[in-house]
C-alpha positions, 0 to 999 in steps of 0.5 A: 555332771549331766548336760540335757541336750536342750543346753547342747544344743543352744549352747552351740547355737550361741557359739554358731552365732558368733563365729558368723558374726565374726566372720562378716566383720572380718569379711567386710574389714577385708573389703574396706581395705581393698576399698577404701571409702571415698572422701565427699566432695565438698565445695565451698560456693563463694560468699555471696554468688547464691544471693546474686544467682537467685536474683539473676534473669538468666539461668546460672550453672556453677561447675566443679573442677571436674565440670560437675554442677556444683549449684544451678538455678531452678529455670537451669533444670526446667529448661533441660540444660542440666540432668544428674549433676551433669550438663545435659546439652553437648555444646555447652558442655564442650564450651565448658570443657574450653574454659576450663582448659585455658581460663578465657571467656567465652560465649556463643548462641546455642539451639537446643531442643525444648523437651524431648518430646517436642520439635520446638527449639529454644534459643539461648546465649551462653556465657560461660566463665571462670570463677575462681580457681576451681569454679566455673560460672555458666550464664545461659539467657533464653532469647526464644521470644526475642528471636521469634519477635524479630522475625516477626518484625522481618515477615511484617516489613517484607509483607508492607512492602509487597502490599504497598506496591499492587496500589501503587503500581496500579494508581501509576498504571492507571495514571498513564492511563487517563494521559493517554486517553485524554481526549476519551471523556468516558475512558477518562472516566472510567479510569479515574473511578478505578484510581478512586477505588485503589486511592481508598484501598491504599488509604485504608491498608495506611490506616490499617497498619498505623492502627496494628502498630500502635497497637503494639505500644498501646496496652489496655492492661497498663491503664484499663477502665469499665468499658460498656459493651452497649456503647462498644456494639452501637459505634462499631454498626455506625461505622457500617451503617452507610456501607450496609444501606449501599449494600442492602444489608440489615444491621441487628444488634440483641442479647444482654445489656448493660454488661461492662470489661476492662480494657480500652474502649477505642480498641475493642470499637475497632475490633468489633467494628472490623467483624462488622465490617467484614460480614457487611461486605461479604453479604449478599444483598438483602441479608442481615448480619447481627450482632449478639451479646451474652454472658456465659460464666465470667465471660462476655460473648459479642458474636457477629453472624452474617449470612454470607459466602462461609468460609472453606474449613481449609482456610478457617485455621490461617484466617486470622495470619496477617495479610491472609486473605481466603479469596485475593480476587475478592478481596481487591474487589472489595478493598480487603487488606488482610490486616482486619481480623489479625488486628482483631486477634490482637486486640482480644489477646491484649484484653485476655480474651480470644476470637473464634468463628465457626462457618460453614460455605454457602451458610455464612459465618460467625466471629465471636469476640470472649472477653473477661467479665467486668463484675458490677460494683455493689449496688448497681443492678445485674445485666438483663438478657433482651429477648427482642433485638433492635434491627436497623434497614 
């Protein structure tokens, strides 16, 4: 019988096929038995640990027997401590690697760089623990914010401090003085003006770090009403009012009416009546500062404008820092703390807003307090923006 060579040839075709089949089944049993697969890593999490981690503040890492992370927590991967099932922080992995050897407790404050991108350090407690047999549980708690506080706390206490002795040891100074001079009537008063004059600065650094630490516990947010802008910007120029007309200085108010935030009233008249305060003492006579409401978006603008000294573009930056003062010789003379625009800082920051100045030296200066609108409720009428301001002599 006659074969056409279209049948050969897909006859060994076929048989083609199949002999290389064959042969990669037989290669790849050979490589099975060189390697055999290996078994899964399986660990069971005790009942009851994934419910108490997900409620637990700190960060939780839970390893294997080969210091592999078994479960971690979200907050553990965000802050960098573990990488591909790997603890990514030397020291932890070494107080790990302890634990594991001998079972006992152990805990120690770590520094461990935020990112790898960044210089900023985060500081945590690390608690690391036997779980079980083959577990180990590690507790890392950030402690950053409360580290950074307590400097804080430290640097305000020793700033007090070095603040409360230049009055003090003046008015001491000054007291020896008068004894000294007690039959020169006009010596006598001449020192006794200056005891007047460092009496009200240290009477006014008292106030001012009385009102800078309660701040502290007084929160807006816990208890916030509708404050009227218009009341806030009248209080804050009657307290400059005296000193204005002694100084020769014109006190302005202009711009939107009848807007309102939420927030306490007390503490935005002291922030507003400190940016007043400053630009009247550090005016010119004959000058005027003024004061500007306006709405832009869903904030309220209060900008207070003098036509004073200015302010070097070196100091605009550290303005703001406690007990900072751009001028020191300045500022004795004019009873100046340093503490006026911190607090100002502060009051805006608790009512979520912020505080900027924009200033130029032998042009003036101007502080502008943004804060979060208080929309109207329904029915009463939209903020009209006063094109003619009213002005004070």
């Amino acid at each position: 019988m006659n074969v056409d060579a279209v049948t050969v040839g897909a006859l060994a075709s076929c048989v083609g096929a199949a002999v290389g089949l064959a042969a990669g089944l037989a290669f790849r049993a050979s490589e099975r038995a060189q390697h055999p697969p290996q078994p899964e890593r399986t660990f069971r999490v005790p009942e009851g640990v994934d419910e108490v981690l997900s409620v637990l503040r700190s960060s939780a890492i839970v390893l294997d027997s080969e210091l592999q992370v078994v479960k971690a927590s979200p907050s553990a991967h965000a802050f960098g401590l573990v990488r591909h099932d790997r603890l990514a922080v030397a020291e932890l992995m070494e107080l790990t690697e302890k634990v594991h050897r001998d079972g006992q407790i152990r805990e120690v404050q770590l520094e461990i760089p935020r990112s790898r991108d960044t210089t900023q350090t985060l500081y945590v407690s690390a608690r690391v623990a036997p779980l079980n047999r083959r577990l180990l549980l590690a507790l890392v708690e950030d402690r950053t914010q409360a580290i950074r506080l307590d400097e804080v706390r430290r640097d305000f206490v020793a700033n007090v401090s070095h603040e409360l002795k230049t009055p003090v040891g003046a008015l001491t100074l000054l007291a020896e003085a008068v004894a000294d001079a007690n039959d020169d009537p006009e010596a006598v008063g001449r020192f006794a003006e200056r005891m007047q004059r460092e009496g009200s600065r240290l009477t006014r650094l008292v106030q001012e770090i009385i009102d800078l630490s309660r701040l502290q516990y007084d929160d807006p947010v816990d208890s916030p009403e509708p404050v009227a802008i218009d009341d806030v910007v009248a209080a804050a120029l009657d307290r400059s009012r005296v000193d204005a007309e002694n100084r020769e200085v014109r006190l302005a108010a202009g711009g939107a009416a009848g807007l309102e935030v939420l927030g306490n009233e007390g503490q935005l008249v002291i922030a507003l009546g400190n940016l007043v305060e400053n630009a009247v003492t550090y005016s010119p006579p004959n000058t005027r500062v003024a004061v500007g409401v306006r709405r832009r978006d869903d904030l309220v603008e209060i900008s207070v404008t003098d036509q004073g000294f200015g302010i070097a573009e070196g100091d605009i930056e550290r303005i703001f820092e406690r007990f900072y003062r751009v001028d020191p010789a300045r500022s004795r003379a004019t009873g100046g703390t340093g503490l006026g625009l911190s607090i100002v800082k502060h009051i805006a920051a608790s009512h979520g807003g912020e505080v900027g100045v924009w200033s130029v030296q032998g042009a003036g200066s101007t502080f502008t307090l943004r804060l979060p609108l208080h929309l109207p409720r329904a029915g009463q009428p939209p903020a009209l923006d006063t094109s003619v301001g009213k002005e004070t002599p």
